[in-house]
Short mmCIF file of the C-alpha atoms (twelve columns), coordinates in Angstrom:
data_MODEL
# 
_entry.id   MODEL 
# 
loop_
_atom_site.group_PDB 
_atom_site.id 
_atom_site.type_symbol 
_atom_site.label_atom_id 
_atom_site.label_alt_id 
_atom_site.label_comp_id 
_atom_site.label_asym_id 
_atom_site.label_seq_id 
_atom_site.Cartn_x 
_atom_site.Cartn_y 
_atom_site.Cartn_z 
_atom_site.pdbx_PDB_model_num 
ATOM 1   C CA . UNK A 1   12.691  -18.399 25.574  1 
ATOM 2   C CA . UNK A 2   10.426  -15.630 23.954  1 
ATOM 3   C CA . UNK A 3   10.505  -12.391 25.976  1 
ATOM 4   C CA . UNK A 4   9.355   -8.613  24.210  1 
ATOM 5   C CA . UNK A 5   10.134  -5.275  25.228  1 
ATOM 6   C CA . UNK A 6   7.779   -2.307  25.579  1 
ATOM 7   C CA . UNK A 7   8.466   1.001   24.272  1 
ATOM 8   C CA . UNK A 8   6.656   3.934   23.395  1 
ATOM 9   C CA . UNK A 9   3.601   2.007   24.549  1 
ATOM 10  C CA . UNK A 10  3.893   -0.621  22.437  1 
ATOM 11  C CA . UNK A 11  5.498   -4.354  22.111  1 
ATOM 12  C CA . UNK A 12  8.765   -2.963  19.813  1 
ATOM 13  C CA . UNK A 13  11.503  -5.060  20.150  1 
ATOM 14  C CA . UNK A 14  11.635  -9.044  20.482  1 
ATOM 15  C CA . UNK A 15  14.430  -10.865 22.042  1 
ATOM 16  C CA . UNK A 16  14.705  -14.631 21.624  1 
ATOM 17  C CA . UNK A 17  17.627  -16.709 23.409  1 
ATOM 18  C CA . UNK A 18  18.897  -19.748 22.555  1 
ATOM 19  C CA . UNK A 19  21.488  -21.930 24.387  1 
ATOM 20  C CA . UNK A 20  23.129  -22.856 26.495  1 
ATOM 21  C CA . UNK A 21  25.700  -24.636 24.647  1 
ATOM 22  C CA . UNK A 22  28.182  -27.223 25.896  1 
ATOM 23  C CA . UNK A 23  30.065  -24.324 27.548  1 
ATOM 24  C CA . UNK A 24  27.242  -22.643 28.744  1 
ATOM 25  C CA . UNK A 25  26.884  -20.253 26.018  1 
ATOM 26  C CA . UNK A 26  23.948  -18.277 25.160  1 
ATOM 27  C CA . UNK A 27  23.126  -16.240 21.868  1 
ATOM 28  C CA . UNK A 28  20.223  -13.991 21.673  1 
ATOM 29  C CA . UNK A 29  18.420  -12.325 18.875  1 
ATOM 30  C CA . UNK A 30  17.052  -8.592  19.035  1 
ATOM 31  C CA . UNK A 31  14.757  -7.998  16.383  1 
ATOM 32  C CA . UNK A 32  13.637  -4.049  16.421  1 
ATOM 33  C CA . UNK A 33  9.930   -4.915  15.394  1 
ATOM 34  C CA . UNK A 34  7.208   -1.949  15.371  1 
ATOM 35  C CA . UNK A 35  7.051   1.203   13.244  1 
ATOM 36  C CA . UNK A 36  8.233   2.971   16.085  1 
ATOM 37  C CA . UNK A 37  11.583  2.035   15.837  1 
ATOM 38  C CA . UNK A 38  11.523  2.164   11.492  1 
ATOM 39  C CA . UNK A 39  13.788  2.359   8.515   1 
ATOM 40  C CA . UNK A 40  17.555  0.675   9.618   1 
ATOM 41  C CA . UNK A 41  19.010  0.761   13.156  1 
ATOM 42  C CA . UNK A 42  21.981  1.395   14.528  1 
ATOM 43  C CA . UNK A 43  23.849  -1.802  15.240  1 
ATOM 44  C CA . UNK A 44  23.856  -2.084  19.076  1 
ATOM 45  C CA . UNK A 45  26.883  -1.542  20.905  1 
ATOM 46  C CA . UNK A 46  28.465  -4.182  23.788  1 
ATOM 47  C CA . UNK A 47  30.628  -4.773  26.721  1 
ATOM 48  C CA . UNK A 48  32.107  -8.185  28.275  1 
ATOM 49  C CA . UNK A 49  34.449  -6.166  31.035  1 
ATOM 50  C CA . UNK A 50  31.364  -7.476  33.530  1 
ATOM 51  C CA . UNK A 51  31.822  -11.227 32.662  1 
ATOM 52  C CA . UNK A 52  33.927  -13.652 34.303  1 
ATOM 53  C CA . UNK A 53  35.500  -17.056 33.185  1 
ATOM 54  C CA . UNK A 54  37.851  -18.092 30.149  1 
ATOM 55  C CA . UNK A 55  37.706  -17.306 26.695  1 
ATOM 56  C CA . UNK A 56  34.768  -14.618 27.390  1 
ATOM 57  C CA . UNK A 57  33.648  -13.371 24.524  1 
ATOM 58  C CA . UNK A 58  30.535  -11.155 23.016  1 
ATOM 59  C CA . UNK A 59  30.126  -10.554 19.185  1 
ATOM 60  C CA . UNK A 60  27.152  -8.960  17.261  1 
ATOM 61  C CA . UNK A 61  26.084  -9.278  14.140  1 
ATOM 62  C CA . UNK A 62  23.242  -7.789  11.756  1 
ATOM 63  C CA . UNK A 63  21.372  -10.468 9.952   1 
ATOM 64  C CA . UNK A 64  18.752  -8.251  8.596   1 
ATOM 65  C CA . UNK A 65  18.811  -4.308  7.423   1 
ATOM 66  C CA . UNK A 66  15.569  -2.594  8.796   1 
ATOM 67  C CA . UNK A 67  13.114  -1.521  6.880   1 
ATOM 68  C CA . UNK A 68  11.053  2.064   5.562   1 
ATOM 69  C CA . UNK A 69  9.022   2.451   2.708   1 
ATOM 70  C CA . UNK A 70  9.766   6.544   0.960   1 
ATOM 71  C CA . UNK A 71  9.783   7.825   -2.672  1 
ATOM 72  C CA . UNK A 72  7.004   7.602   -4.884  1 
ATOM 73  C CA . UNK A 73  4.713   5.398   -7.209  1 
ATOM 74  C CA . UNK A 74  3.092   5.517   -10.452 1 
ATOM 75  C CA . UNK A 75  -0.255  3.504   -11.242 1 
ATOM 76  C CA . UNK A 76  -1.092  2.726   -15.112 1 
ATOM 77  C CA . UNK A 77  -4.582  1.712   -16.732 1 
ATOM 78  C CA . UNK A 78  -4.961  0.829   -20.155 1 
ATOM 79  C CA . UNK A 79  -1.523  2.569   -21.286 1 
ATOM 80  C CA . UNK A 80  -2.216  5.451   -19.763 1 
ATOM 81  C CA . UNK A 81  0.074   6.596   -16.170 1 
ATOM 82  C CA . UNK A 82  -0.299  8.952   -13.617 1 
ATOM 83  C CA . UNK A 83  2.668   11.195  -12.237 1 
ATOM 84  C CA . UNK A 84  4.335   10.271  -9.445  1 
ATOM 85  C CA . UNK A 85  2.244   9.514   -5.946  1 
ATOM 86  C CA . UNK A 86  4.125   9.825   -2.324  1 
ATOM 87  C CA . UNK A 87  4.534   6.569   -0.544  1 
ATOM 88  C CA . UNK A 88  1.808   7.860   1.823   1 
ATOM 89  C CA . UNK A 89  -0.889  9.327   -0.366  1 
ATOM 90  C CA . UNK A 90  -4.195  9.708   0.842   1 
ATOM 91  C CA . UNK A 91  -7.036  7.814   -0.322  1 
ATOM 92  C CA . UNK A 92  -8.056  11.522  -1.749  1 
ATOM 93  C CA . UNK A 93  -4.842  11.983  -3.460  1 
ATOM 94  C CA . UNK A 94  -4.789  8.504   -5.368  1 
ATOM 95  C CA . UNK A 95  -8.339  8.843   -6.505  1 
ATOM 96  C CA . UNK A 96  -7.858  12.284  -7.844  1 
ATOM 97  C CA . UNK A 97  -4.504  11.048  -9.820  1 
ATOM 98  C CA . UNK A 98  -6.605  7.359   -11.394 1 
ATOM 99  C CA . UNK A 99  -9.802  9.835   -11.955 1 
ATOM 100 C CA . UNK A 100 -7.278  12.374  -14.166 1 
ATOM 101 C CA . UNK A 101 -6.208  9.505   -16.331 1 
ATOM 102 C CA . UNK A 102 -7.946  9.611   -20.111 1 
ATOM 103 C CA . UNK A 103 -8.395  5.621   -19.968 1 
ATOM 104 C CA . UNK A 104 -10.720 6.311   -16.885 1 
ATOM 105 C CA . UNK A 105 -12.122 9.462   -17.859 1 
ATOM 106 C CA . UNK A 106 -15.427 10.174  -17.991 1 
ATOM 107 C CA . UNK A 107 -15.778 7.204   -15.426 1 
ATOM 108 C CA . UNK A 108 -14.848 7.826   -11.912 1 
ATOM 109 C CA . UNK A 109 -12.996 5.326   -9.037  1 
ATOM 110 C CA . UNK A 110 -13.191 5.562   -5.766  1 
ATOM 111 C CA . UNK A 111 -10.486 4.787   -3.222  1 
ATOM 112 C CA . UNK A 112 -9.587  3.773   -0.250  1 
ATOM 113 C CA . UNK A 113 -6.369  3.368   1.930   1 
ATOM 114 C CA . UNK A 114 -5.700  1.470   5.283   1 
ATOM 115 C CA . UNK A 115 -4.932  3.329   7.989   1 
ATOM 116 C CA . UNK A 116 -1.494  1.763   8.769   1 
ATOM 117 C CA . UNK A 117 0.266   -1.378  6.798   1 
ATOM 118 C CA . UNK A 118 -1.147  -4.514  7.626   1 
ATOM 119 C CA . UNK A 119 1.395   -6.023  9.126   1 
ATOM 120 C CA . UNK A 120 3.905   -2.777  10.593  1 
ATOM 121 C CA . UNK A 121 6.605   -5.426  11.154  1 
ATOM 122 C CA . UNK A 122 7.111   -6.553  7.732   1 
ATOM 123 C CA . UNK A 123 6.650   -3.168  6.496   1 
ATOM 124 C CA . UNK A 124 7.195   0.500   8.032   1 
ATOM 125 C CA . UNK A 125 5.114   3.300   6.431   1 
ATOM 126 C CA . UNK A 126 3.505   1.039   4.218   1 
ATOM 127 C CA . UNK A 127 -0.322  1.280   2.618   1 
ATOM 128 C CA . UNK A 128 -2.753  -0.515  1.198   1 
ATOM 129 C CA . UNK A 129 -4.956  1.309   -1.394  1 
ATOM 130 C CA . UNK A 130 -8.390  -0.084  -2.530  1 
ATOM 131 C CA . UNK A 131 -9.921  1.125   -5.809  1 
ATOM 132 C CA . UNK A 132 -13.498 0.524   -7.252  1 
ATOM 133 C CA . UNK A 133 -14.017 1.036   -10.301 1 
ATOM 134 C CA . UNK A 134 -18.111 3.332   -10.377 1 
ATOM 135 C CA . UNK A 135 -19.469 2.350   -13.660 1 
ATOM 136 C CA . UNK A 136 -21.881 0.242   -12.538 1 
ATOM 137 C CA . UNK A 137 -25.041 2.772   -12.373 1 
ATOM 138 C CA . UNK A 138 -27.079 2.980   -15.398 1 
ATOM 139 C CA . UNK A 139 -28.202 6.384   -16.701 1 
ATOM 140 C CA . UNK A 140 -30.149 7.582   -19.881 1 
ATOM 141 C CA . UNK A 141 -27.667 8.884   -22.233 1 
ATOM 142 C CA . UNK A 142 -29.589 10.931  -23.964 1 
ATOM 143 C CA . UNK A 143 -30.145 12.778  -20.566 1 
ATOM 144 C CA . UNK A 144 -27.066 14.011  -18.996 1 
ATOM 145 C CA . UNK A 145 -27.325 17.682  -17.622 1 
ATOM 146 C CA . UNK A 146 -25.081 19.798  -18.854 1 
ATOM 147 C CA . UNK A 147 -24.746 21.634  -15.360 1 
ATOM 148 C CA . UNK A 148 -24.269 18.399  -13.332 1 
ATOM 149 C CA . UNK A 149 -20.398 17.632  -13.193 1 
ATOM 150 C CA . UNK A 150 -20.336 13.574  -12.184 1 
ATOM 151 C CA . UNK A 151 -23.173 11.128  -12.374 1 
ATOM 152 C CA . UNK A 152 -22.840 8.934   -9.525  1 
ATOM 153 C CA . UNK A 153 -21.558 5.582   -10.510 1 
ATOM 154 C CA . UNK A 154 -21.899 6.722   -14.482 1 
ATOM 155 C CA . UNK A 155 -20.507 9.459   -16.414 1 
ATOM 156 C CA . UNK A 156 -20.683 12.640  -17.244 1 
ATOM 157 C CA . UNK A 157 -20.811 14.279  -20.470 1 
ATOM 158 C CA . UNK A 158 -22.521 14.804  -23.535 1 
ATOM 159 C CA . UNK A 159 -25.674 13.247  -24.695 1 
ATOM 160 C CA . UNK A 160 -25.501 10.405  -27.065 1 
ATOM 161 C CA . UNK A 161 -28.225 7.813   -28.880 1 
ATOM 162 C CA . UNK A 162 -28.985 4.601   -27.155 1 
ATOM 163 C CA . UNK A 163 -26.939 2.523   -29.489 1 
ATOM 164 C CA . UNK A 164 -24.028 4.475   -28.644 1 
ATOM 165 C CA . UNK A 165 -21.161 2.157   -27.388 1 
ATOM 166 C CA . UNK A 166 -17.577 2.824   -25.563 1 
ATOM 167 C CA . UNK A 167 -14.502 1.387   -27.253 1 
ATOM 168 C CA . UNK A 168 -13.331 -1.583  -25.783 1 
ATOM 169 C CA . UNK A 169 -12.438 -1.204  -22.246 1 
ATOM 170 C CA . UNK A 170 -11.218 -4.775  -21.240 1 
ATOM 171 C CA . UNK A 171 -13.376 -7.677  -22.693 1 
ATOM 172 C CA . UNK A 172 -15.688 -5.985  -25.297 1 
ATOM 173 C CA . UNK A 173 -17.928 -3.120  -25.984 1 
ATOM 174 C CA . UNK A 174 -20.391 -1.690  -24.025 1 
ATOM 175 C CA . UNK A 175 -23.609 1.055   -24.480 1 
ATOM 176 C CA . UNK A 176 -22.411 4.419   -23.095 1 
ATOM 177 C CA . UNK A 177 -26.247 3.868   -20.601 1 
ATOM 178 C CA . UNK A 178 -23.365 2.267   -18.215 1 
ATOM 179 C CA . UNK A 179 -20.320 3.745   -16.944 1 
ATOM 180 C CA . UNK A 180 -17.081 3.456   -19.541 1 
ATOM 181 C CA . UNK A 181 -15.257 0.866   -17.797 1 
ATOM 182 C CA . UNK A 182 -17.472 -2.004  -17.216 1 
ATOM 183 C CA . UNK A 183 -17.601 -5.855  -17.848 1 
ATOM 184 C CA . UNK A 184 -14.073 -7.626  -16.929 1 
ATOM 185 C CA . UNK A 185 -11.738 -5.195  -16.755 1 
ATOM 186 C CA . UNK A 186 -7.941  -4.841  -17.314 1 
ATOM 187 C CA . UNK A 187 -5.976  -4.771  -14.015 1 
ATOM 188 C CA . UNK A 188 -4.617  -1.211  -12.759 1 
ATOM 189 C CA . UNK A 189 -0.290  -1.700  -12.641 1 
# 
């Protein structure tokens, strides 16, 4: 039997029973299941002075320690790492820490972050970040303004011939026309 409990407005604990046994016994199973009710809960507390018959008994147990996601993270590309990031960054936040690092630089990424985990009972205050590398734009570089600060999907700085080539970024070399980190790139740790 499969029966849920609504609090706060939403579905947030399960209780499952199994049973009866020979004797008629039952045990159930409270699992504490929505970010609402996060990080480790207090075991539940219980009473038998209401049941009848012999050898009564009620025991609980915790099988499994809740869960919440805190501290911080660090993200790495190409040897080079960003300081620490909060658990909950914005997407803002993350781009602006990948964009500072020199292995991205003068490249940009852009970001993205769900707006709650994907699955909230697996994981409380968890994310999902999505970054994009923008190199993909191609752009005369011999023509970069000096006054512009990004070129969308490109780079930004100063001018150089048409032969002009990045240093590896991943799987070769390729013109500085494109963005610096193009072609199969390494993955972001």
């Amino acid at each position: 039997m499969l029966c849920g409990k609504v609090a706060y407005g939403v579905d947030a604990v399960d209780v499952t029973r199994s049973g009866p046994t020979q004797a008629m016994g039952y045990a159930w199973t409270v699992t504490f299941a929505n970010q609402t009710v996060g990080t480790d809960v207090e075991l539940l507390a219980s009473s038998c002075a209401a049941l009848s018959g012999t050898g009564v008994d009620l025991a609980l147990a915790e099988a499994e320690k809740g869960n919440e996601l805190a501290g911080s993270f660090s993200l790495s590309y190409n040897g080079d790492l960003t300081p620490g990031i909060a658990y909950d960054a914005d997407a803002a936040t993350v781009q602006a820490a990948v964009n500072a690092l020199h292995s991205v630089y003068p490249s940009r990424v852009a970001v993205t972050r769900t707006a709650v985990t994907a699955d909230a009972r697996a994981q409380v205050k968890g994310y999902t970040w999505s970054i994009t590398f923008e190199s993909s734009t191609w752009h005369d570089p011999t023509d970069h303004d000096a006054a512009a600060a990004h070129v969308d999907g490109n780079w930004q700085g100063a001018p150089v011939a048409y032969d002009a080539v990045w240093a590896s970024t991943g799987a070769g070399r390729f013109s500085r026309s494109w963005g610096k980190n193009v072609g199969e790139l390494r993955t972001i740790g």
